[in-house]
C-alpha positions in Angstrom: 69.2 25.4 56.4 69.9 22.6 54.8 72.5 21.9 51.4 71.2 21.7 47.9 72.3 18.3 46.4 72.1 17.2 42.9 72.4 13.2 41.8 74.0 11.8 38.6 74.1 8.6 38.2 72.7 5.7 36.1 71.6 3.0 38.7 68.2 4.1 39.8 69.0 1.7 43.3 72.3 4.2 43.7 70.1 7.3 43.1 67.4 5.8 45.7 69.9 4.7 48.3 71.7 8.5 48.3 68.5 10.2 48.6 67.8 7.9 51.8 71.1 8.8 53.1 70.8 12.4 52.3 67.4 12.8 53.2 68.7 11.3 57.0 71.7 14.1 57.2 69.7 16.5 56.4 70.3 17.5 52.9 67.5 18.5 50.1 67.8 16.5 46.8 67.0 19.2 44.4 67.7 16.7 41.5 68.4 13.5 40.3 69.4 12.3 36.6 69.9 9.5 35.2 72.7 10.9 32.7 74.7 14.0 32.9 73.3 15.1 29.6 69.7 15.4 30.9 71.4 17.4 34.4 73.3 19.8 32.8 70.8 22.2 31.9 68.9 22.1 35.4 72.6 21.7 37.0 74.0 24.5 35.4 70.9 26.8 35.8 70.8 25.5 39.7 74.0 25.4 40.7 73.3 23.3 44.0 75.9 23.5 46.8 76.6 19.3 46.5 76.8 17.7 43.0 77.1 13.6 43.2 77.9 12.4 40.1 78.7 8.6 38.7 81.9 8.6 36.6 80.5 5.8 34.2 77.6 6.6 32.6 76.0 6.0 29.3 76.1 8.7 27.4 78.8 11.9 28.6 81.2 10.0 31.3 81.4 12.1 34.3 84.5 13.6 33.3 83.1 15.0 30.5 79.9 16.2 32.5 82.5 17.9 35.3 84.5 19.9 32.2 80.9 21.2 31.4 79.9 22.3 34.6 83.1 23.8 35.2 83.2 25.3 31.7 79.8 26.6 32.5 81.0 28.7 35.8 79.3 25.9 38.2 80.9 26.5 41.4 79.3 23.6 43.0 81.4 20.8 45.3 81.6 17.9 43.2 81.7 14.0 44.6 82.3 12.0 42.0 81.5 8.1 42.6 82.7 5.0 40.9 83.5 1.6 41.2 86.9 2.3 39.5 90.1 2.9 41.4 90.8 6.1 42.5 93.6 6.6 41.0 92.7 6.4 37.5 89.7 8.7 38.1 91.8 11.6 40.1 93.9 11.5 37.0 90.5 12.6 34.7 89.5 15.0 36.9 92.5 16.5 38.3 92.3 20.1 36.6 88.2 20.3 37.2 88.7 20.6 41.0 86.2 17.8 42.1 86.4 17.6 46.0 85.8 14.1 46.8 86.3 10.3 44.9 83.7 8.0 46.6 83.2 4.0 45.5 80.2 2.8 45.0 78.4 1.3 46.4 77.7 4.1 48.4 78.3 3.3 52.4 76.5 5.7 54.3 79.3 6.4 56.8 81.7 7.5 54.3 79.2 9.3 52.0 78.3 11.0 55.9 82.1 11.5 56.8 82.8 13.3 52.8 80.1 14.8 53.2 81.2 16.4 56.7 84.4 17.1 55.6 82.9 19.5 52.9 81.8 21.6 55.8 
């Protein structure tokens, strides 16, 4: 059977190339949103197994969208993507237990390997 995925992120050519990707390993998009604030509710209610989430949004960054969730009892894995350094962003999300910090743009290899290593 395959995983339940969710995608957050503003770039509709991000959100298209992880479908692809997903779609090839085997995964079922059950979502895909633009901003966190129009996921939440769908999210929350959902609660898919995979939750791939852009940390710079307009609107709620993805910090601010992972307190929800979490806030919310979401047990989800959480990936969160960015073109930021790692760093700063495992500092944000430290207490929110996110699993993974991807950059973006998305590789398929490493999205494959994270996504493996959630297993």
């Amino acid at each position: 059977m395959s995983k339940s995925v969710v995608i957050i992120d503003d770039c509709s050519f991000q959100r298209n190339n992880l479908k692809e990707i997903l779609r090839n390993n085997n995964y079922e998009v059950i979502g895909s949103y633009k901003t966190g604030d129009s996921a939440l509710e769908f999210t929350i209610n959902a609660n898919p197994e995979i939750i791939i989430l852009d940390f710079v949004m307009a609107g709620s960054m993805g910090d601010e969208i992972v307190k929800t969730l979490r806030t919310n009892k979401v047990t989800s894995r959480i990936i969160m993507a960015s073109t930021m350094k790692e760093k700063f962003i495992e500092r944000k999300v430290a207490k929110y237990n996110v699993s993974a910090i991807i950059q973006k743009p998305y590789a398929a290899t490493v999205l494959t390997k994270v996504l493996n290593e959630l297993e």
